[in-house]
PDBQT receptor file of N, H, CA, C and O in Angstrom, charges set to zero:
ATOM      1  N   UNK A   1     112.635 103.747 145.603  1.00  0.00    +0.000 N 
ATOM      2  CA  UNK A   1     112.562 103.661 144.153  1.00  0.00    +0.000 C 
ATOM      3  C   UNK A   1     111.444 102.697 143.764  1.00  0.00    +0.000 C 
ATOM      4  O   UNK A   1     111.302 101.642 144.383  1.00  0.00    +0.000 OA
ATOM      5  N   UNK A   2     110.674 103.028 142.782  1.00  0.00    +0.000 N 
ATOM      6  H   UNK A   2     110.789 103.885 142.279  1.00  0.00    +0.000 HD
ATOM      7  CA  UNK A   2     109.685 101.970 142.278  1.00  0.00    +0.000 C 
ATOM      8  C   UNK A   2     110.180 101.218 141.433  1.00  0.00    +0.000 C 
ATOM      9  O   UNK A   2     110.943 101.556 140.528  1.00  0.00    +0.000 OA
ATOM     10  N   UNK A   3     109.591  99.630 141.777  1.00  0.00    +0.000 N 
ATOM     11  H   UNK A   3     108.971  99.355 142.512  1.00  0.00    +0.000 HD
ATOM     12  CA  UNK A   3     109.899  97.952 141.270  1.00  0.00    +0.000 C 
ATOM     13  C   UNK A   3     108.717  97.882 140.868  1.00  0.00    +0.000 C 
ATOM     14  O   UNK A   3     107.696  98.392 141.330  1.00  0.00    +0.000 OA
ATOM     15  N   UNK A   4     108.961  96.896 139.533  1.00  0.00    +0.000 N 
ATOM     16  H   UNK A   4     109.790  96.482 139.158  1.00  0.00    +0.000 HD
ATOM     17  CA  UNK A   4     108.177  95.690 139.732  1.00  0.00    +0.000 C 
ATOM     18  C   UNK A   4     107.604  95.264 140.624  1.00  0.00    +0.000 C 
ATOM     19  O   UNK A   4     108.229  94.915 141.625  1.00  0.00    +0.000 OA
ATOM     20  N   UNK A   5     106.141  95.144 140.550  1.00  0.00    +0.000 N 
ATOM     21  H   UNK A   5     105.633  95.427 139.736  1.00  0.00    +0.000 HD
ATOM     22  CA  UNK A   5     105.814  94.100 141.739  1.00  0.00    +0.000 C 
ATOM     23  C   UNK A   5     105.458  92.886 141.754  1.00  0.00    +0.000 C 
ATOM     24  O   UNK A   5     105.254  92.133 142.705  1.00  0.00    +0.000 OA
ATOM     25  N   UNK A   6     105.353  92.635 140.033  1.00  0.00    +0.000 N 
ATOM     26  H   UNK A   6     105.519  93.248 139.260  1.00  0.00    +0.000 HD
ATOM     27  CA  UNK A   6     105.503  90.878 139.713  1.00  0.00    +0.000 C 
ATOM     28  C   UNK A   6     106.684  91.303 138.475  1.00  0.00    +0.000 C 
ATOM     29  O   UNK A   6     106.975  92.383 137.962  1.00  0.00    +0.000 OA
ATOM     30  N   UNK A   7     107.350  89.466 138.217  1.00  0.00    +0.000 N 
ATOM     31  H   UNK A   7     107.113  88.589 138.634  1.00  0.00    +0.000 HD
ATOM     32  CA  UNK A   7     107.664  89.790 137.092  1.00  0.00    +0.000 C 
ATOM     33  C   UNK A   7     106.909  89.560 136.134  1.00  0.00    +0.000 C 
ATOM     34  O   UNK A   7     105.908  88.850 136.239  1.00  0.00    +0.000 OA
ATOM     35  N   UNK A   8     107.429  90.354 134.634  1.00  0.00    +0.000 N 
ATOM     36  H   UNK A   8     108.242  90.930 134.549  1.00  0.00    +0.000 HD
ATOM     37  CA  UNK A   8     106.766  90.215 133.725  1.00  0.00    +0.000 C 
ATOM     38  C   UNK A   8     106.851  88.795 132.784  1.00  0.00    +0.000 C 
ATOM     39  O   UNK A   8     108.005  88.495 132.479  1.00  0.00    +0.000 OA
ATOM     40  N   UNK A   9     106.090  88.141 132.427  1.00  0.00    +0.000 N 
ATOM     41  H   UNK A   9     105.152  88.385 132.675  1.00  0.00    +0.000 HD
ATOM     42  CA  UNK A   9     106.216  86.418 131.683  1.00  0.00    +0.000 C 
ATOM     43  C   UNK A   9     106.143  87.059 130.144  1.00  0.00    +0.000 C 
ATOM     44  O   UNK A   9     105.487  87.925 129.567  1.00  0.00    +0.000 OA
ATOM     45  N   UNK A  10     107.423  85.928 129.759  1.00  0.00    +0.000 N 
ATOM     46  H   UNK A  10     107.956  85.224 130.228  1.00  0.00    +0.000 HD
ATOM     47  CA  UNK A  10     107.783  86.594 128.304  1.00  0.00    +0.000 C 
ATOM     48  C   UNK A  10     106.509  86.485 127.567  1.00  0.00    +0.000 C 
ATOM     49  O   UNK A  10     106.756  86.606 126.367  1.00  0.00    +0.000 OA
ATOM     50  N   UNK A  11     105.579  86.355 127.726  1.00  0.00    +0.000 N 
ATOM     51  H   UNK A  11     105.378  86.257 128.701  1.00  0.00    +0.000 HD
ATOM     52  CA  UNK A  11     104.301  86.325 126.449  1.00  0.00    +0.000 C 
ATOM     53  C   UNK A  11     104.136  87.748 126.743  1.00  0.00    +0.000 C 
ATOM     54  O   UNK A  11     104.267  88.510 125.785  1.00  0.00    +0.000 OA
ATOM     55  N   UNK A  12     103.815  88.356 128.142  1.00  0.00    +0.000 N 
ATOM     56  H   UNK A  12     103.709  87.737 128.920  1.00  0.00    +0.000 HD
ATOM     57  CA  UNK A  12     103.230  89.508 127.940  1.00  0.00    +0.000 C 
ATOM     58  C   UNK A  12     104.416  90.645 127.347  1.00  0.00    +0.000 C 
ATOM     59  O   UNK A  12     103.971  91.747 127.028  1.00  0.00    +0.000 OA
ATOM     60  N   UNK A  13     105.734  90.431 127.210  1.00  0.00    +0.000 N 
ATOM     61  H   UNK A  13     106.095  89.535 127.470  1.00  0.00    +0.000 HD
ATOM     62  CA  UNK A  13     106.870  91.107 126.934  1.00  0.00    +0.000 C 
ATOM     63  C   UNK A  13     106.593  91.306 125.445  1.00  0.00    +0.000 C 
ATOM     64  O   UNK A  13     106.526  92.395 124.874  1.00  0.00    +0.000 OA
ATOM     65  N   UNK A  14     106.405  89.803 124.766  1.00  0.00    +0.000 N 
ATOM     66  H   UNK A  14     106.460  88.919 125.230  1.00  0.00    +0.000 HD
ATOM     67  CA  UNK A  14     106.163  89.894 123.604  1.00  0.00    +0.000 C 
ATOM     68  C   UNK A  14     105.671  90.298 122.621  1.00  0.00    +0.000 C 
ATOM     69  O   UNK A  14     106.034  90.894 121.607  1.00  0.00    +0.000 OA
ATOM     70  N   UNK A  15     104.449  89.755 123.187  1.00  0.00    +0.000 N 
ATOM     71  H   UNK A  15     104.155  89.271 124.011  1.00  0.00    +0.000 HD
ATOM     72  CA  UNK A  15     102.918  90.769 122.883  1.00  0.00    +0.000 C 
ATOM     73  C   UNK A  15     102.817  91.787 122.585  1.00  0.00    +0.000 C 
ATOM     74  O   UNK A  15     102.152  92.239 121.654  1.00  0.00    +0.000 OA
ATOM     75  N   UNK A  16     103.642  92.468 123.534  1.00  0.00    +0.000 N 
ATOM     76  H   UNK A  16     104.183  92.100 124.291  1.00  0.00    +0.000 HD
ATOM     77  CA  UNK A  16     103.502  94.293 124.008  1.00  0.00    +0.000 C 
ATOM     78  C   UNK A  16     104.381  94.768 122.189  1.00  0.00    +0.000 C 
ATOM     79  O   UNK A  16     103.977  95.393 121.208  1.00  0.00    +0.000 OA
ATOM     80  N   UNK A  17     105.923  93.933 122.593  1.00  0.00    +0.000 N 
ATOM     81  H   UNK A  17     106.251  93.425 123.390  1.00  0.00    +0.000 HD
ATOM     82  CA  UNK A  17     106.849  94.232 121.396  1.00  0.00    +0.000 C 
ATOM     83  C   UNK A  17     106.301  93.795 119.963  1.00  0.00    +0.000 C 
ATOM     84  O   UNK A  17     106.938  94.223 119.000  1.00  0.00    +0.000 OA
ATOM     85  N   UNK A  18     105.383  93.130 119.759  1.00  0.00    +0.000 N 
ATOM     86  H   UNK A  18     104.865  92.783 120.541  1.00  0.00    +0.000 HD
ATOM     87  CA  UNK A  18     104.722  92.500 118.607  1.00  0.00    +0.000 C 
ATOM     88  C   UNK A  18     104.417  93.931 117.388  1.00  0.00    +0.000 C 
ATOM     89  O   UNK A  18     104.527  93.941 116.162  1.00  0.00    +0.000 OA
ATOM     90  N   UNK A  19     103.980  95.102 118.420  1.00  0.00    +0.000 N 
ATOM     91  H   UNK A  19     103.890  95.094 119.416  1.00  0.00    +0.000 HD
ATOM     92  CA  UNK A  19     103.440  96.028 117.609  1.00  0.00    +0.000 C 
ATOM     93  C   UNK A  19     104.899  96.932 116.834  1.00  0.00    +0.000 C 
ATOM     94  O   UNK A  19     104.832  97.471 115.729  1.00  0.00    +0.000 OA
ATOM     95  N   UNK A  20     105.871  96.920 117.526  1.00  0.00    +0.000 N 
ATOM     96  H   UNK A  20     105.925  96.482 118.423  1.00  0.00    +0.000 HD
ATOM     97  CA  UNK A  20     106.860  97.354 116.595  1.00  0.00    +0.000 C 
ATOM     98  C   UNK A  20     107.347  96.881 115.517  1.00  0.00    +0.000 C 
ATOM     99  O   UNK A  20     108.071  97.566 114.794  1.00  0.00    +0.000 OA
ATOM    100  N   UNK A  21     107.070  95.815 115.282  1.00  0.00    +0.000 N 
ATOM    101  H   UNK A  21     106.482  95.259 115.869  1.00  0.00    +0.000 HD
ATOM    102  CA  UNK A  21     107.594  95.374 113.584  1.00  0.00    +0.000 C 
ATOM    103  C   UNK A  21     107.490  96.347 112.590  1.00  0.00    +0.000 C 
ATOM    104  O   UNK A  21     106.534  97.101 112.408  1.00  0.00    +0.000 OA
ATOM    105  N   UNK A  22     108.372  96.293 112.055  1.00  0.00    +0.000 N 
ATOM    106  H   UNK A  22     109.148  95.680 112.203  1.00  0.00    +0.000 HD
ATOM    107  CA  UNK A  22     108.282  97.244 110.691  1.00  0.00    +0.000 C 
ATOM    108  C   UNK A  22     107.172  96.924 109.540  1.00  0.00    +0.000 C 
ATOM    109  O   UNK A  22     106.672  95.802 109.451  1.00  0.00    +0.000 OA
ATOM    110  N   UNK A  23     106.776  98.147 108.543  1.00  0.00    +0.000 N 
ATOM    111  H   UNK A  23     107.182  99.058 108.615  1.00  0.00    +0.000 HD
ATOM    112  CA  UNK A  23     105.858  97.492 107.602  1.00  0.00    +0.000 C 
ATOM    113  C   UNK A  23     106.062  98.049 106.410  1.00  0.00    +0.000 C 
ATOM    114  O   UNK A  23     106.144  99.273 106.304  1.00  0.00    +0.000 OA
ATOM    115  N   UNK A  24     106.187  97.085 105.185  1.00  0.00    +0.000 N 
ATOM    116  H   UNK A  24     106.120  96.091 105.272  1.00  0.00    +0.000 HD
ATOM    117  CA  UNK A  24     106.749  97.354 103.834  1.00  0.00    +0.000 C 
ATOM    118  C   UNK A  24     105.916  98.542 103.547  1.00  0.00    +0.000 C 
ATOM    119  O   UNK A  24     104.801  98.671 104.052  1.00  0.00    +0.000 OA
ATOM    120  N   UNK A  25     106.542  99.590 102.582  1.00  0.00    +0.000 N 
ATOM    121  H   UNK A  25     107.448  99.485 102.171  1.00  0.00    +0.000 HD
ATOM    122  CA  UNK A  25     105.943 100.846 102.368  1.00  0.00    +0.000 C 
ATOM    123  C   UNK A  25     104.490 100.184 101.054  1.00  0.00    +0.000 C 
ATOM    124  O   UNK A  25     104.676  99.381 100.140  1.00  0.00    +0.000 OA
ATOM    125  N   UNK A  26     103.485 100.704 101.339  1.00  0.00    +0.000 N 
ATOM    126  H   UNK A  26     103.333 101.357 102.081  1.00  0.00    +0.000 HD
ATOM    127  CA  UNK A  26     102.611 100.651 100.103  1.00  0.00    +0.000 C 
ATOM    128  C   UNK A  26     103.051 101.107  98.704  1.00  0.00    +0.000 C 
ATOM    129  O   UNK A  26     103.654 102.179  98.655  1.00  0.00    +0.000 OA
ATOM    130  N   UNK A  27     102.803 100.345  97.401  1.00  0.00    +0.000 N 
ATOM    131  H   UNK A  27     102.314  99.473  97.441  1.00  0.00    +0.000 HD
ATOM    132  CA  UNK A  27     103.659 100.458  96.090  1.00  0.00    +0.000 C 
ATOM    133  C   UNK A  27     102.113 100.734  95.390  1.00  0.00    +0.000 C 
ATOM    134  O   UNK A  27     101.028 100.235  95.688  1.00  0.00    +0.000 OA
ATOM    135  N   UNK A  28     102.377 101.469  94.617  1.00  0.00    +0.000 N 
ATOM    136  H   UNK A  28     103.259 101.874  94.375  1.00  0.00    +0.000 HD
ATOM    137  CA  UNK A  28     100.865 101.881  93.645  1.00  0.00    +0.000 C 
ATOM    138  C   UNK A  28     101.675 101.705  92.119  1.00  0.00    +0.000 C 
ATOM    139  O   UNK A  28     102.832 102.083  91.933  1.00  0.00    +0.000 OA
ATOM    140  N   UNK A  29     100.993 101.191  91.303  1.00  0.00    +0.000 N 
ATOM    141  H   UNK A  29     100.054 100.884  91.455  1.00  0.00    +0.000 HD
ATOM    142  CA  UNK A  29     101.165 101.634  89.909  1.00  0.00    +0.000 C 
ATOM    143  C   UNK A  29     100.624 102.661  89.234  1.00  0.00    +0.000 C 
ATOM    144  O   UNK A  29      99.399 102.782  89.253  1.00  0.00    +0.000 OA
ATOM    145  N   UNK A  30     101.623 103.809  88.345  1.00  0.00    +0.000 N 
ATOM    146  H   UNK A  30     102.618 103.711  88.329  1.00  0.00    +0.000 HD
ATOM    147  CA  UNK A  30     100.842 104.783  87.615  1.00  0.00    +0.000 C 
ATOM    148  C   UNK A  30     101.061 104.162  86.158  1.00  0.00    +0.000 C 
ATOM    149  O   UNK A  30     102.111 103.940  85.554  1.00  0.00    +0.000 OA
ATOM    150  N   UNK A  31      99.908 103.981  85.841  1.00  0.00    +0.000 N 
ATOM    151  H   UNK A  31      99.056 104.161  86.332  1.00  0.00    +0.000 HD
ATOM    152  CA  UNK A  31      99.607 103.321  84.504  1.00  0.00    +0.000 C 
ATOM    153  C   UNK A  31      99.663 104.701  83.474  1.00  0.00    +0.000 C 
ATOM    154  O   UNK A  31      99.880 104.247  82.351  1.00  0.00    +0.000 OA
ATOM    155  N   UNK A  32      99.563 106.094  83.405  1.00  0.00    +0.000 N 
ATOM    156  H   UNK A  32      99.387 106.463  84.317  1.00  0.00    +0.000 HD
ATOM    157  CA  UNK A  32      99.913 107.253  82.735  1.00  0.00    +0.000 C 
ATOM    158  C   UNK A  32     101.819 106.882  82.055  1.00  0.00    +0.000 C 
ATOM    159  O   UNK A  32     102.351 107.130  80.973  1.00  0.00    +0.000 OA
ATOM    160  N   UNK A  33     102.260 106.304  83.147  1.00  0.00    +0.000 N 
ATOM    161  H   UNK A  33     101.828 106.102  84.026  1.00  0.00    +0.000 HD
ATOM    162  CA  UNK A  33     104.045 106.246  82.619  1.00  0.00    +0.000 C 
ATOM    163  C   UNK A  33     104.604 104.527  82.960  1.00  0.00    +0.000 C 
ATOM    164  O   UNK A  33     105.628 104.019  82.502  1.00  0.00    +0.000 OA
ATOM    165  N   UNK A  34     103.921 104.079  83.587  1.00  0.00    +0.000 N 
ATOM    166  H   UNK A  34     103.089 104.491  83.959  1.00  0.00    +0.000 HD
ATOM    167  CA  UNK A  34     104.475 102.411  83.807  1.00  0.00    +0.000 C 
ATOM    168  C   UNK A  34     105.349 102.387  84.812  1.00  0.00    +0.000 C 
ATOM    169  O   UNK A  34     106.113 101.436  84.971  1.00  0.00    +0.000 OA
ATOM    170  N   UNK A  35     105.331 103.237  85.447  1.00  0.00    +0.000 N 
ATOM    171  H   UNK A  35     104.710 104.011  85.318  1.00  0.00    +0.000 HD
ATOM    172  CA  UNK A  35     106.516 102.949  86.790  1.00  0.00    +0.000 C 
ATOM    173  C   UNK A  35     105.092 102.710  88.017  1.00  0.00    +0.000 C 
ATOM    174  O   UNK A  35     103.866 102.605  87.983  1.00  0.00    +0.000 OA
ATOM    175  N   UNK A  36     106.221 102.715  89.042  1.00  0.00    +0.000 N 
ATOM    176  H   UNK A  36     107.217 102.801  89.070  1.00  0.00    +0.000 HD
ATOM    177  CA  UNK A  36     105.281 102.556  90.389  1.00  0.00    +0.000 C 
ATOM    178  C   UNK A  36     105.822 103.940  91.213  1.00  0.00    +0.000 C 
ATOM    179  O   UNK A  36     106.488 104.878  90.775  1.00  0.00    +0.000 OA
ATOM    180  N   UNK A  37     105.401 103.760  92.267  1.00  0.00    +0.000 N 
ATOM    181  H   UNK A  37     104.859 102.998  92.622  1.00  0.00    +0.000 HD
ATOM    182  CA  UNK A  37     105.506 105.220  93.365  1.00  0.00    +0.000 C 
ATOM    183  C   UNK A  37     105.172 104.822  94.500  1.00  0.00    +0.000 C 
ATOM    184  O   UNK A  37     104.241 104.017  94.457  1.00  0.00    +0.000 OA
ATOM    185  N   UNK A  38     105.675 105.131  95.833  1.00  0.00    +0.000 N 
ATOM    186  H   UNK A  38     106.431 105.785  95.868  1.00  0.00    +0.000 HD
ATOM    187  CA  UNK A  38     104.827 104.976  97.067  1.00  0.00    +0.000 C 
ATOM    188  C   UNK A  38     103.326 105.683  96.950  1.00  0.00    +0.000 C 
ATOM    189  O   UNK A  38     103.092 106.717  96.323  1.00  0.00    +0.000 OA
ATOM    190  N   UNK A  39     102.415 104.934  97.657  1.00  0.00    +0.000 N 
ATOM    191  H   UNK A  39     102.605 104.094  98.166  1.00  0.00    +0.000 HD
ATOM    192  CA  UNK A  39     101.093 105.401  98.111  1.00  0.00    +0.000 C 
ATOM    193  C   UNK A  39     101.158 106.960  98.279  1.00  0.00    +0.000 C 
ATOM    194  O   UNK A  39     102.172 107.479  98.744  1.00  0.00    +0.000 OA
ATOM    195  N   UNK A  40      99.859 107.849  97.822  1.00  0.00    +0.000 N 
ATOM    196  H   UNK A  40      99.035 107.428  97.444  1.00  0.00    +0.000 HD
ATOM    197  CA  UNK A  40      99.847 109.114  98.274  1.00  0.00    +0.000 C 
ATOM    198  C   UNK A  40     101.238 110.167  98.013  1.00  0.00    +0.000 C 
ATOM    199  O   UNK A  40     101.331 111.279  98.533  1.00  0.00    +0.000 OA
ATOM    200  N   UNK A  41     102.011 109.715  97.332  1.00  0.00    +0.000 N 
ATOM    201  H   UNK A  41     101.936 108.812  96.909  1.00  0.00    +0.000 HD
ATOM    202  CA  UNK A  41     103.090 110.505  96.900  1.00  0.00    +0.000 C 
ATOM    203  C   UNK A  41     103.037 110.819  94.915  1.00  0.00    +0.000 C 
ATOM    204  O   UNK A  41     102.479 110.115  94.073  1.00  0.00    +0.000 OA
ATOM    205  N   UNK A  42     103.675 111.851  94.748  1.00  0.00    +0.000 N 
ATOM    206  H   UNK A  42     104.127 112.422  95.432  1.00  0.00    +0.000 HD
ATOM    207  CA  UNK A  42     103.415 111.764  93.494  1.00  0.00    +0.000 C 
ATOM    208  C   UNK A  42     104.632 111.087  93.032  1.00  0.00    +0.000 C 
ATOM    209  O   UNK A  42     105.446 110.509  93.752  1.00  0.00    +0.000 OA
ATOM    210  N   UNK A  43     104.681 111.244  91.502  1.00  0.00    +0.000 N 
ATOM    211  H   UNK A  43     104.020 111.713  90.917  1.00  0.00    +0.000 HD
ATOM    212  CA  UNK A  43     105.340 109.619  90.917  1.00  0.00    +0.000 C 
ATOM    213  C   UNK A  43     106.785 110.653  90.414  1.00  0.00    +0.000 C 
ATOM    214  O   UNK A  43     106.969 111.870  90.383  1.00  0.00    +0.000 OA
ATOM    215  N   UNK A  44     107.744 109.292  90.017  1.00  0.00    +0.000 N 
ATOM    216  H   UNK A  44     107.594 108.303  90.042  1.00  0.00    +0.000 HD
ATOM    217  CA  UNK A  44     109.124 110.634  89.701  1.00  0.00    +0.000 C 
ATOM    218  C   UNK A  44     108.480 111.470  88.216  1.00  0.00    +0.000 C 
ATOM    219  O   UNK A  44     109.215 112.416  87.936  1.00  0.00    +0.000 OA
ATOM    220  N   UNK A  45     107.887 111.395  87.727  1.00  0.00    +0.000 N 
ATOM    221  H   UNK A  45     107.289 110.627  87.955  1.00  0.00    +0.000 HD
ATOM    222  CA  UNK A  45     107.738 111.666  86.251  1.00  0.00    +0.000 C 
ATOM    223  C   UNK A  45     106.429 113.250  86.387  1.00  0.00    +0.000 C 
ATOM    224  O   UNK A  45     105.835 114.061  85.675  1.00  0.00    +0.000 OA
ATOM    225  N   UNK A  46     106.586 112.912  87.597  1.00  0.00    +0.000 N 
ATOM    226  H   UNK A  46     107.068 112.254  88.174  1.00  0.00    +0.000 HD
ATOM    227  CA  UNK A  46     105.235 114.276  87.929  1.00  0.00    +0.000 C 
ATOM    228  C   UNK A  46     103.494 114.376  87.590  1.00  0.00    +0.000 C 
ATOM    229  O   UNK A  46     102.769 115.332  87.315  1.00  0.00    +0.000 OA
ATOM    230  N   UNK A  47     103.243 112.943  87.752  1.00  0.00    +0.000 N 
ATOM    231  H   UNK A  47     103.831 112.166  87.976  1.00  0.00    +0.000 HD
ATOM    232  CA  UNK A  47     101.901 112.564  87.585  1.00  0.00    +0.000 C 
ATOM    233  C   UNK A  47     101.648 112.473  89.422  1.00  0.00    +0.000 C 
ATOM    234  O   UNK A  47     102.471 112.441  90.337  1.00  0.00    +0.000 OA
ATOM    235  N   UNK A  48     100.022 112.449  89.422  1.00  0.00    +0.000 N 
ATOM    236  H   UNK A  48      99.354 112.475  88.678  1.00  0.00    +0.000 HD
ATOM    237  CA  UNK A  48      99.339 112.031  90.769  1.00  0.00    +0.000 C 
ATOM    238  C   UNK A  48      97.644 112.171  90.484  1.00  0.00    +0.000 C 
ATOM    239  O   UNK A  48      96.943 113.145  90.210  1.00  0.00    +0.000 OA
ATOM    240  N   UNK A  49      97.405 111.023  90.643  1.00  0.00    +0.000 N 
ATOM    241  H   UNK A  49      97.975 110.232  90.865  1.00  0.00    +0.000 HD
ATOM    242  CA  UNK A  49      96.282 110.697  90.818  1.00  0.00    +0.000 C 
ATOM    243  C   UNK A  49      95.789 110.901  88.906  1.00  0.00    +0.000 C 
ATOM    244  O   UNK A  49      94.684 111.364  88.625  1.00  0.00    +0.000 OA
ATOM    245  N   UNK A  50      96.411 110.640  88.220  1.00  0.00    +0.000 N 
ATOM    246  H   UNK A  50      97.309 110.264  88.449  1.00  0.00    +0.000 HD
ATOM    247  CA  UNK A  50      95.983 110.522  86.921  1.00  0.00    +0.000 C 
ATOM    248  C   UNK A  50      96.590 111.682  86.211  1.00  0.00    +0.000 C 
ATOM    249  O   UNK A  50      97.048 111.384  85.108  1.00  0.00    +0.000 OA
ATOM    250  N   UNK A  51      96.719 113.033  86.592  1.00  0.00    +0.000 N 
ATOM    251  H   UNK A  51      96.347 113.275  87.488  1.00  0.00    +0.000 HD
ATOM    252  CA  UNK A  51      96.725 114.817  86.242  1.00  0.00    +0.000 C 
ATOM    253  C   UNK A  51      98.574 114.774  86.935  1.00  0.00    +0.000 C 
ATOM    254  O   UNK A  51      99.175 114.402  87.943  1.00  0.00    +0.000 OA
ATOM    255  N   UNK A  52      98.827 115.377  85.703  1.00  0.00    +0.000 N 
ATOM    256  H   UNK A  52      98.338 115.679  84.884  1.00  0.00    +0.000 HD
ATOM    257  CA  UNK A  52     100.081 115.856  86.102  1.00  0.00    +0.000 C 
ATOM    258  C   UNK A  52     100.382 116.950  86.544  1.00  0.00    +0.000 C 
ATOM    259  O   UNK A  52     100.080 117.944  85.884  1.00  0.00    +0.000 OA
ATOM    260  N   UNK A  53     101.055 117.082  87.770  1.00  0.00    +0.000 N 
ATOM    261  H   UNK A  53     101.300 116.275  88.307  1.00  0.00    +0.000 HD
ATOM    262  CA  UNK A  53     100.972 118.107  88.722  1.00  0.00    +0.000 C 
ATOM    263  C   UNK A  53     102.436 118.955  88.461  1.00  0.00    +0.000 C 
ATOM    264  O   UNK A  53     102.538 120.129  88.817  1.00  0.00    +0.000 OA
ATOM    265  N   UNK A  54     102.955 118.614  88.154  1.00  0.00    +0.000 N 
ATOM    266  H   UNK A  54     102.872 117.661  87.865  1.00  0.00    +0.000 HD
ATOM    267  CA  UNK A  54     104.494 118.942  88.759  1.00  0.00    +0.000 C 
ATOM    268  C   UNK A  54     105.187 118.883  87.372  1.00  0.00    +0.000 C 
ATOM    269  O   UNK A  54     105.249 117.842  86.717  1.00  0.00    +0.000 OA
ATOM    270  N   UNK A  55     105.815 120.320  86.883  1.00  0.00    +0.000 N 
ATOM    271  H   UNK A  55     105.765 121.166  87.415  1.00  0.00    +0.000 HD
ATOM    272  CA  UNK A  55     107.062 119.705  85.582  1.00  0.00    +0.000 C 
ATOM    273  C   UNK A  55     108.230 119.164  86.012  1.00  0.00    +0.000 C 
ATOM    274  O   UNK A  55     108.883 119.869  86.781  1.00  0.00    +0.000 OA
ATOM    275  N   UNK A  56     108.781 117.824  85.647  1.00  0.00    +0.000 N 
ATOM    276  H   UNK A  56     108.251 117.250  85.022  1.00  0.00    +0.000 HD
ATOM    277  CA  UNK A  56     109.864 117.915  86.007  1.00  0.00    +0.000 C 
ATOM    278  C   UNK A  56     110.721 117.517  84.714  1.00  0.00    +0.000 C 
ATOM    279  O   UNK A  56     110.471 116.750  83.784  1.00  0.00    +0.000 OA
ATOM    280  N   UNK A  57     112.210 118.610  85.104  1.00  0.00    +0.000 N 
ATOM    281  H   UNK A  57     112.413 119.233  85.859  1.00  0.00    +0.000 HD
ATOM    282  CA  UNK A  57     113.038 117.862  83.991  1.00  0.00    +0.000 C 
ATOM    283  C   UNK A  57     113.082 116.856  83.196  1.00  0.00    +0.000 C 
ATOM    284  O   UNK A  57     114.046 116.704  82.446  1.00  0.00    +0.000 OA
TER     285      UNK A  57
C-alpha cells in the first residue's frame, strides 16, 4: 500500500486548506428600483443591466 514518505508539517497542511474558505457572494445595486441583487443575476423586480428584461408579477 502507498505511505507517506515524510510527514506532512502543519504549515504545508494549512496552506494547501487556506484556499477553501468560503467567499461572501458579490452585492450590486440597481439604482432603476433601489434594491440590490447578486452580481450578474437579474434583480427581483426584472431589471438587468439598466433594461428590463423579464415581467414579473
Amino acid at each position: 500500500m502507498a505511505v507517506p514518505a515524510r510527514k506532512k508539517s502543519k504549515m504545508k497542511k494549512r496552506s494547501r486548506r487556506g484556499q477553501q474558505g468560503l467567499v461572501p457572494p458579490e452585492i450590486a445595486f440597481v439604482p432603476e428600483t433601489g434594491d440590490y441583487r447578486r452580481s450578474h443575476h437579474i434583480s427581483l423586480k426584472g431589471y438587468y443591466k439598466g433594461r428590463k428584461v423579464m415581467e414579473l408579477g
